[in-house]
Every structure is written in C-alpha cells, then in structure tokens.
C-alpha positions in Angstrom: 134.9 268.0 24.0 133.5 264.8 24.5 134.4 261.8 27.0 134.4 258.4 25.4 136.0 255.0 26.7 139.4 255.7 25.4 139.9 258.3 28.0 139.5 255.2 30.4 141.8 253.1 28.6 144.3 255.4 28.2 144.0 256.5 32.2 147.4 255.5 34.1 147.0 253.6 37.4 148.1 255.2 41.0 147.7 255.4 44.0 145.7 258.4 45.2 145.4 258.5 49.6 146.0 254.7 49.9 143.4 254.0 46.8 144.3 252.3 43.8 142.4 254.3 41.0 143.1 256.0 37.5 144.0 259.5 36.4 143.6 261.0 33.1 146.5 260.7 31.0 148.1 263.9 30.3 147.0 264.2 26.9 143.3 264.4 28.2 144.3 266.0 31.0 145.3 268.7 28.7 142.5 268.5 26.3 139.9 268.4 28.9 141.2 272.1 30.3 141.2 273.4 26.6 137.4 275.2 27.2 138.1 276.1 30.8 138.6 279.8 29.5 136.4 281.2 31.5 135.9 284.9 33.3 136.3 283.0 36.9 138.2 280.3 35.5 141.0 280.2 33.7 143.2 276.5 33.4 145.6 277.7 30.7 148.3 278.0 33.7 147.4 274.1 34.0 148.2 273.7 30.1 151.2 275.1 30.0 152.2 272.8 33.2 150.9 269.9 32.0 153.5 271.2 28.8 156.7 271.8 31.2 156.2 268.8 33.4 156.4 266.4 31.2 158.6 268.0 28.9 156.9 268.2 26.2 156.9 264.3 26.0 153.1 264.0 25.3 151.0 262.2 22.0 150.6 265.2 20.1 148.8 263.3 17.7 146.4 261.9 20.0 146.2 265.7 21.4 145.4 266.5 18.0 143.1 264.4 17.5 141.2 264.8 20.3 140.8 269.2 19.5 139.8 268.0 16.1 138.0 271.3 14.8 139.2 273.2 17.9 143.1 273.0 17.4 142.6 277.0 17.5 142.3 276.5 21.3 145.4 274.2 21.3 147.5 276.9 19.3 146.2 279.7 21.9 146.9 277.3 24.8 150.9 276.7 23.3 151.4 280.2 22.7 150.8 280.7 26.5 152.9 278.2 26.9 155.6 279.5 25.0 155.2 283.4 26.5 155.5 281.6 29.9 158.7 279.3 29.3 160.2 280.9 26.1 163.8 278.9 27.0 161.7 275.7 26.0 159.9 276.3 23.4 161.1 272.8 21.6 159.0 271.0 24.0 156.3 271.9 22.1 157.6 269.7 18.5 158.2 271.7 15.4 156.2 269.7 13.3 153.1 270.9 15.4 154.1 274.7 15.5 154.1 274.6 11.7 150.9 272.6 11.4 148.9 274.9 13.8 150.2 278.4 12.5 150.1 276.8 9.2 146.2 276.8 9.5 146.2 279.8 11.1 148.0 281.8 8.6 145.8 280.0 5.9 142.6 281.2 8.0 143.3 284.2 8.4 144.3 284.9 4.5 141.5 282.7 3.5 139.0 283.9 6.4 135.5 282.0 6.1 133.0 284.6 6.2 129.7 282.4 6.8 132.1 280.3 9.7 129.9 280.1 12.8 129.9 282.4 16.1 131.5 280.5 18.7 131.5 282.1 21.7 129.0 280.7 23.7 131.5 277.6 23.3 134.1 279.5 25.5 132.1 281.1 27.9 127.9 281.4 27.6 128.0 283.8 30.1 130.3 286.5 28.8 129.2 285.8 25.3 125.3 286.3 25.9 124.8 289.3 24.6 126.0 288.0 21.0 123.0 285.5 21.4 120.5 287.4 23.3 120.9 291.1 21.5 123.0 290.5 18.4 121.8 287.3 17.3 124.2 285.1 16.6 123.2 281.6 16.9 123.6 279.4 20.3 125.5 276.7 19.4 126.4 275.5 22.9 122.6 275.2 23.5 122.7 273.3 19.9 125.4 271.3 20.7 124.0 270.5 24.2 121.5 269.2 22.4 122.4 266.9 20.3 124.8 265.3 22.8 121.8 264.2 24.8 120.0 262.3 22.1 123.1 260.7 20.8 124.0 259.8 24.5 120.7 258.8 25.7 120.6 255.8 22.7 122.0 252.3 23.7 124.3 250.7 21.1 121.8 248.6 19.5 121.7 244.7 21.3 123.5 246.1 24.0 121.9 246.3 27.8 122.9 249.3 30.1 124.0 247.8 33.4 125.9 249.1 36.5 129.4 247.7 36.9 131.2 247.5 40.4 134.6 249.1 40.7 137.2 246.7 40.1 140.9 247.1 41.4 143.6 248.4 39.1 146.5 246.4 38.7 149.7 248.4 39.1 
C-alpha cells in the first residue's frame, strides 16, 4: 500500500492533547490496517471498528480504489466484520458484497494458475520458508525495491525542500 498526498488531503483536522493536527480519514485508516495480518499483529479487530463506528458511512469507492489489486484483503477484512456484527451486515453496501464475492467466485472458477505467490506480502516472516526452501519468488523484497527507485526520483523541475508545520484551520 502506498502513501501519497491525497492521504493528506483527505486527513480531517482535530485536536489531539491541546494540538491542532490531522488524522487519517477512515477510509485510509482502514486501508492502511489491510496488511497488518501478522502472527504478533493482527488489526482486523480495528477493520471491523473502523466498519461499526462509522456505520458503514465510509467512500467505498475510494476504499476500493485504494486495495486496487488487493480487494482480496478487503473481502477477508468484511467477512470478519460481518462474523463479528452479523445484525449489521448492511453497513457494509450491497453493491460492494456483490462486487467482491463476484470476483471471488469468478477466481476461484477461473483460478490463474501462473498468478504470483504472495505471501511474503502478508507476513515475510511466516511465509519464509515458501521463499527460502520452496522457491517461490520474493515479491515483498521486489516490491521494496522498486518503491525506492520510484521514491528516490524528484518530479522533474521540482526542488525537494523541508516545509515547517503549519496550523490547521478547524
């Protein structure tokens, strides 16, 4: 999952111990706890929170769009949800229950036998052997990768500076 400006524009101002700053919007909120799946961490409790506290009132489409190839995660993530709180199941729209089991159903009759192992992408610790004894590929490391050439390159004509804090309007 990647981090770009619109998770700043999109963050809500507050008031956090007597500082104004900005959270994360719930969407990214949730999206940003989508990979913590780990043995020692688990933040699907948080999903389905994030889910029940707001009622279900959330951008699915931005949610969507921000999983992009992941929406497995998502549809993993609302199933939770929906063993937790089965009485509110509709905060979770229709519309979105039939998109993701939609693809899920078509996946799974249709399943893409050179798709790629990704494991390491949940957890690199538990999924280590995959990469180190049965050789699938690392794709975490892969992905790792690329991310740092991509954000080590300055939009062309544009300077990298520091910028002080401002304060957030309420």
């Amino acid at each position: 999952m990647s981090v770009d400006t619109s998770w700043i524009e999109r963050a809500r101002p507050t008031n956090v111990l007597g500082v104004q700053s900005r959270v994360l919007a719930p969407e990214e909120l949730l999206a940003s706890k989508l990979f913590v799946v780990r043995r020692e961490r688990f933040d699907g409790a948080d999903i389905a929170h994030i889910v029940f506290a707001t009622h279900g009132n959330l951008d699915w489409y931005r949610i969507l769009a921000l999983v992009g190839e992941h929406w497995e995660l998502l549809l993993w993530a609302l199933i939770l949800f929906r063993y937790v709180y089965p009485a509110h199941t509709n905060y979770v729209p229709q519309f979105l229950w039939r998109d993701l089991l939609g693809r899920f159903s078509e996946r799974v009759q249709l399943p893409n036998t050179g798709g790629d192992f990704r494991g390491g992408l949940i957890d690199d610790a538990t999924f280590a052997i995959d990469v180190e004894e049965w050789g699938f590929e690392d794709i975490l490391s892969e992905h790792r990768a690329r991310r740092a050439r991509i954000e080590h390159v300055p939009e062309p004509g544009r300077k990298l500076q520091m910028v002080a804090p401002r304060k957030v309007a309420e």
